[in-house]
C-alpha positions in Angstrom: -59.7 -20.6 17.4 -63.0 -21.9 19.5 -61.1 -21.2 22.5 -60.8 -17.4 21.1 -64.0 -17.2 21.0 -65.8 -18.6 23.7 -63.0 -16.6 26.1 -64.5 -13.4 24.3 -68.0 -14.6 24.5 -67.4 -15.4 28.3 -65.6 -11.8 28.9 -68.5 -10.4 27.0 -71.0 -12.4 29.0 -68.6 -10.9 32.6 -68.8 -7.7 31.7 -72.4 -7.7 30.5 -73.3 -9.2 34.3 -71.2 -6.3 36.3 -72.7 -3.5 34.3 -76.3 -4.9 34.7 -75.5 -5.7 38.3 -73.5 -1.8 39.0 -76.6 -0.2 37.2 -78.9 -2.4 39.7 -77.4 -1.2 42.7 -76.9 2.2 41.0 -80.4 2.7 40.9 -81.4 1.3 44.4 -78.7 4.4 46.0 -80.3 6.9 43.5 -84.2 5.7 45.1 -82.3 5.4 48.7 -81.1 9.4 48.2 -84.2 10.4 46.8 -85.7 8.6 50.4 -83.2 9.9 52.4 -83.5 13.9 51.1 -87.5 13.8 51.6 -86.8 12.2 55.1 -84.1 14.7 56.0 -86.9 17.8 54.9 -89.7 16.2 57.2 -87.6 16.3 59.9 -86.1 19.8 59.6 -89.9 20.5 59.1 -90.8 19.0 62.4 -88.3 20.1 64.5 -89.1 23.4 63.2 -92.0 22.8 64.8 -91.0 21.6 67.6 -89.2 24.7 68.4 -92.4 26.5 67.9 -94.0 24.9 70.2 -91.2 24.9 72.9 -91.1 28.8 72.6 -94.9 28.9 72.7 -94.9 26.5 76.1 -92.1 28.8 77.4 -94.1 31.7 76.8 -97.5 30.3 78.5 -95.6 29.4 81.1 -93.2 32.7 81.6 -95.3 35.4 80.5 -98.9 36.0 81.7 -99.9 38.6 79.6 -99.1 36.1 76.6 -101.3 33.1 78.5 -104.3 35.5 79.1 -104.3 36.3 74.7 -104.2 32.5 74.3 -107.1 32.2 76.7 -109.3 34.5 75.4 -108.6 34.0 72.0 -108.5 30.2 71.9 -110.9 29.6 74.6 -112.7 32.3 74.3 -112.9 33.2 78.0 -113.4 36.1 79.6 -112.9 38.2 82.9 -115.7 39.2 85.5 -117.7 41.9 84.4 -116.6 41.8 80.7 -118.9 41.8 77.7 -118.4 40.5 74.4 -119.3 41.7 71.3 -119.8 40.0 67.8 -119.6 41.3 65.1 -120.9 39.2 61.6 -119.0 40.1 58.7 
């Protein structure tokens, strides 16, 4: 009868270890996910970016029309001869 019981107390204690260790690790995927998914939107955020810039450094480089806007709006240069007027809001 006392070997009845301490084999159910022992499967009891077995069990009660493996679900407290599964719920552990459990836990430790669900926060490693959670990591992952925030990792996986910076980077979709940044190469986003990325190919913004690439297209913009294309541009500057391709198009002159494009470079002389980014110039005069950016560095706000301007040709020979030209005036510039401000206006205060």
């Amino acid at each position: 009868m006392e070997k009845a019981i301490i084999r159910v107390v022992l499967v009891i204690a077995v069990v009660s270890l493996m679900v407290y260790l599964f719920a552990r690790e459990m836990t430790q995927v669900y926060a490693l996910n959670q990591e992952n998914e925030k990792v996986i939107v910076e980077s979709l955020k940044l190469e986003k970016a990325n190919n913004e810039l690439v297209k913009k450094i294309d541009l500057i480089q391709t198009d002159d029309a494009y470079m002389e806007k980014i110039i005069r709006q950016e560095l706000g240069m301007i040709k020979k001869g030209e005036k510039v007027y401000r206006f205060q809001e």
